[in-house]
C-alpha positions in Angstrom: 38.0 28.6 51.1 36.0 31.1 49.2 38.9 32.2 47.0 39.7 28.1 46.4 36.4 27.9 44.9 36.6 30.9 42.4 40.0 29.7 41.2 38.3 26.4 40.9 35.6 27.6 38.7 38.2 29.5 37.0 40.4 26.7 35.9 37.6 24.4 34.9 36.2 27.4 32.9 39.6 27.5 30.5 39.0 23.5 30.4 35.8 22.8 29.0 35.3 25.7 26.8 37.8 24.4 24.6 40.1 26.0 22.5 40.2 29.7 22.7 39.0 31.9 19.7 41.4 34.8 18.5 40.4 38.1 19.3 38.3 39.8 16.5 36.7 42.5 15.4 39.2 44.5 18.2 38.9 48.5 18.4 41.6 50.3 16.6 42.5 46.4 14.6 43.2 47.7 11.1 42.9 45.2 7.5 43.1 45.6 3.6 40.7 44.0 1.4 40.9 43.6 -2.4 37.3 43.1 -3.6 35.7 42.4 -7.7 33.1 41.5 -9.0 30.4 41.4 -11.3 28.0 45.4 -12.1 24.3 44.9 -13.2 24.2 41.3 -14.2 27.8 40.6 -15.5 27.7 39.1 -19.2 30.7 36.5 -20.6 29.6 37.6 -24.3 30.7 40.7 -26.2 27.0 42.2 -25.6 25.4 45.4 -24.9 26.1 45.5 -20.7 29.3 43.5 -19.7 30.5 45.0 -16.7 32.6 44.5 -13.6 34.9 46.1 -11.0 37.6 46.0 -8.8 38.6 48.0 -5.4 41.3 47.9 -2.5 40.3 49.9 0.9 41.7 50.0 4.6 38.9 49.2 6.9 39.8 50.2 10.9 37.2 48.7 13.7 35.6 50.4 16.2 33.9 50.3 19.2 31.1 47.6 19.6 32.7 45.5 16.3 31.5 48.5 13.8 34.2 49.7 11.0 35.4 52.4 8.8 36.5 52.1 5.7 38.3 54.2 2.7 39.2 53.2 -0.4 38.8 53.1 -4.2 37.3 51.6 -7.0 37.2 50.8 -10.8 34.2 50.2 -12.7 33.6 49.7 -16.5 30.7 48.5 -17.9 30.2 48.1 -22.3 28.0 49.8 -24.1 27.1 47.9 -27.5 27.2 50.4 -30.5 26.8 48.3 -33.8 29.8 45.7 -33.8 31.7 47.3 -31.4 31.4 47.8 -27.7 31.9 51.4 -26.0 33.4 51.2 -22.4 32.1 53.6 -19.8 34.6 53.6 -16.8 34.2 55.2 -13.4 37.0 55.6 -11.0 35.8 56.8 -7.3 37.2 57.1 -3.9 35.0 56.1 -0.9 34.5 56.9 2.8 32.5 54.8 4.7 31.2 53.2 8.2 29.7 49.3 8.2 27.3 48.5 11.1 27.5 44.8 12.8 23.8 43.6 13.4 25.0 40.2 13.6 27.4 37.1 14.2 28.0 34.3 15.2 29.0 33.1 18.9 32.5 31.7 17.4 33.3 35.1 16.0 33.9 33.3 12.6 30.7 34.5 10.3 29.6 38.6 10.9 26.5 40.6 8.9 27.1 44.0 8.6 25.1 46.8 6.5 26.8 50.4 5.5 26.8 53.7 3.8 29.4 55.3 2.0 29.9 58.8 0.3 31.4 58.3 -3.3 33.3 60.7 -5.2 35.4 60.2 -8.7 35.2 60.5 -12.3 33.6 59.0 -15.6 35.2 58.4 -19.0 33.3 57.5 -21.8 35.3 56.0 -24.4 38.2 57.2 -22.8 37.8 60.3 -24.0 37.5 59.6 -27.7 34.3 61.1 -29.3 34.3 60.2 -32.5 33.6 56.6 -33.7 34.8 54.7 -36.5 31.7 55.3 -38.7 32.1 59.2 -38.2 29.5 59.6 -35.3 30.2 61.3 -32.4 29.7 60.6 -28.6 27.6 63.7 -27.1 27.6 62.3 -23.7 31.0 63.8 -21.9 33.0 63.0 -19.2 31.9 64.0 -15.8 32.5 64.5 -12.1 30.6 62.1 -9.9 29.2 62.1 -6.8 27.0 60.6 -4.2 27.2 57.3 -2.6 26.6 53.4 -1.6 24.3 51.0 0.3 26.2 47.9 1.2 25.7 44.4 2.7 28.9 42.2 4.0 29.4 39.1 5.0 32.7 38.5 6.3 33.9 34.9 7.1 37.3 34.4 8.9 39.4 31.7 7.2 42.0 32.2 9.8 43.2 34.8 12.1 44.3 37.2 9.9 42.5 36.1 6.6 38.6 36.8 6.0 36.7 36.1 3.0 34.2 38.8 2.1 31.1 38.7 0.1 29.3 41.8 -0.9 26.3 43.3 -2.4 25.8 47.5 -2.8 23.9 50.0 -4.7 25.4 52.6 -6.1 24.1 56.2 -6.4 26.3 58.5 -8.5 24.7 61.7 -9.8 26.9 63.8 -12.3 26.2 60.9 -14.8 25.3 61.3 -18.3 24.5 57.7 -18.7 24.0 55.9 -15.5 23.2 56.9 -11.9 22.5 53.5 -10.6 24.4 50.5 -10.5 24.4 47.3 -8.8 27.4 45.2 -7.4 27.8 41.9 -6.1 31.0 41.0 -5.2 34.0 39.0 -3.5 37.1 39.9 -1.7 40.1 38.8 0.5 40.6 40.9 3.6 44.1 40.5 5.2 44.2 41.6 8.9 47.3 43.7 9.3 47.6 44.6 13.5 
């Protein structure tokens, strides 16, 4: 009788929850995001401070719904001098781990917060110091280092499609014109096992 009654409860379980949810956020579940966005207030107008970037990385889950992830990134953010606009371009690799503090009970919506350590290099100008009007760049290129505060929100559009929206500090010593820069960003994360 007793074991009638537990597959009772076990059936009628499957029947009134609904329809199952696909299994996220899985130890060892592997996906590739494509991120871009905006760096320290992105301006449409040729001005003094336009800026933006782009970045791929391979995130792999872990224990608990926590992630790593490695990847790399482009940034280039103008610089006005007279009529003309100077580009300052960083390109960095990243290693990092992302912390769930929170979701939803569908396992659609999750929070997460991260560190990562940055390393890469900076062009000014790409490499050409003089200007047009003869003067001459004295800021050089450099070898950066340091690293990035992030917040994520991931939303799943499907199984194996997310939607990510991001903001992150960015602290890169080795800079001779910016150690600090802002990011707010969105992505596509494809999930690929």
């Amino acid at each position: 009788m007793y074991r009638y009654k537990i597959t009772l409860v076990f059936i009628l379980s499957l029947v009134l929850t609904g329809q199952a949810q696909a299994q996220r956020y899985l130890p060892g579940q592997k996906g590739i995001q494509v991120t871009g966005g905006a760096v320290d207030g992105f301006k449409f107008k040729n001005e003094d401070g336009q800026a933006f970037f782009g970045g791929v990385a391979l995130s792999t889950y872990t224990k608990n719904g926590n992630r790593w992830t490695f990847g790399a990134e482009y940034l280039q953010k103008k610089h006005e001098y007279k009529n003309i606009l100077i580009p300052l371009s960083q390109i960095t690799a990243e290693g990092g781990y992302y912390y769930k503090f929170l979701s939803d009970p569908s396992k659609t919506v999750f929070f997460s917060v991260g560190a990562s350590a940055m390393a890469g290099y900076e062009i000014i100008n790409w490499g050409k110091e003089l200007l047009f009007d003869g003067a001459t760049i004295t800021s050089e290129d450099n070898f950066l280092y340091g690293g990035a505060v992030s917040f994520e929100i991931e939303t799943y559009l499907s199984d194996r499609l997310v939607l990510l929206i991001n903001a992150r500090e960015r602290i890169l010593l080795g800079s001779d014109v910016s150690k600090f820069h802002t990011q707010v960003g969105i992505g596509i994360k494809f999930i690929i096992n």
